[in-house]
C-alpha positions, 0 to 999 in steps of 0.5 A: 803372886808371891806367898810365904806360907809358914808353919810348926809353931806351937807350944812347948816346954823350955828345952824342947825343939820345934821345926819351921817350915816355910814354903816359898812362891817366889821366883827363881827361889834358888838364887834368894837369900832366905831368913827367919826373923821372930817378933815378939809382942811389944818388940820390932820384928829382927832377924833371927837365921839368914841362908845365902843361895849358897848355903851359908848361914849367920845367926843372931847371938841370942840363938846361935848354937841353938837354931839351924837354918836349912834349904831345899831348893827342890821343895822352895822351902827353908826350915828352922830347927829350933833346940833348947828353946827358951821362954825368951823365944817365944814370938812369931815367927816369919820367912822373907827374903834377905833384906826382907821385902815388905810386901811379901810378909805372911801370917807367921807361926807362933812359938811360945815357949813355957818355963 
């Protein structure tokens, strides 16, 4: 069964960091494009950070510059490394695959962000 399990959300001030991780239960991890996408309340959930299997990473404009998206195929785990954070980013958020697939969406981490 496959699990996306995420974690270090929390609660910080506007300008400070946090650090996601997501460990992945998926087959054959290596080869998967892997994201992280935010939802937050009242709004569709987007995606925020994509890594190819390759290393390539795009990000969303609203946070480019700001967030990197990184990958130990080792671990089976993707990170987000989030600087400068804004009250805006407050969400939850979630790792899947890219395009994400439906049924393996976890319980997310919350990141709210305090003016």
């Amino acid at each position: 069964q496959v699990q996306l399990v995420e974690s270090g959300g929390g609660l910080v001030q506007a300008g400070g960091s946090l650090r996601l991780s997501c460990v992945a239960s998926v087959s054959r991890f290596s080869i998967k494009a892997m994201g992280w996408y935010r939802q937050a309340h009242g709004k569709q959930r987007e995606l925020v950070a994509g890594i190819t299997s390759g290393g390539r990473t795009n990000y969303a404009d609203s946070v480019k510059g700001r967030f990197t998206i990184s990958r130990d195929n080792a671990k089976n785990t993707v990170y987000l490394q989030m600087n400068s954070l804004k009250p805006e980013d407050t969400a939850v958020y979630y790792c899947n695959e890219v395009p994400g697939v439906w049924a393996y969406w976890g319980q997310g981490t919350q990141v709210t962000v305090s003016s």
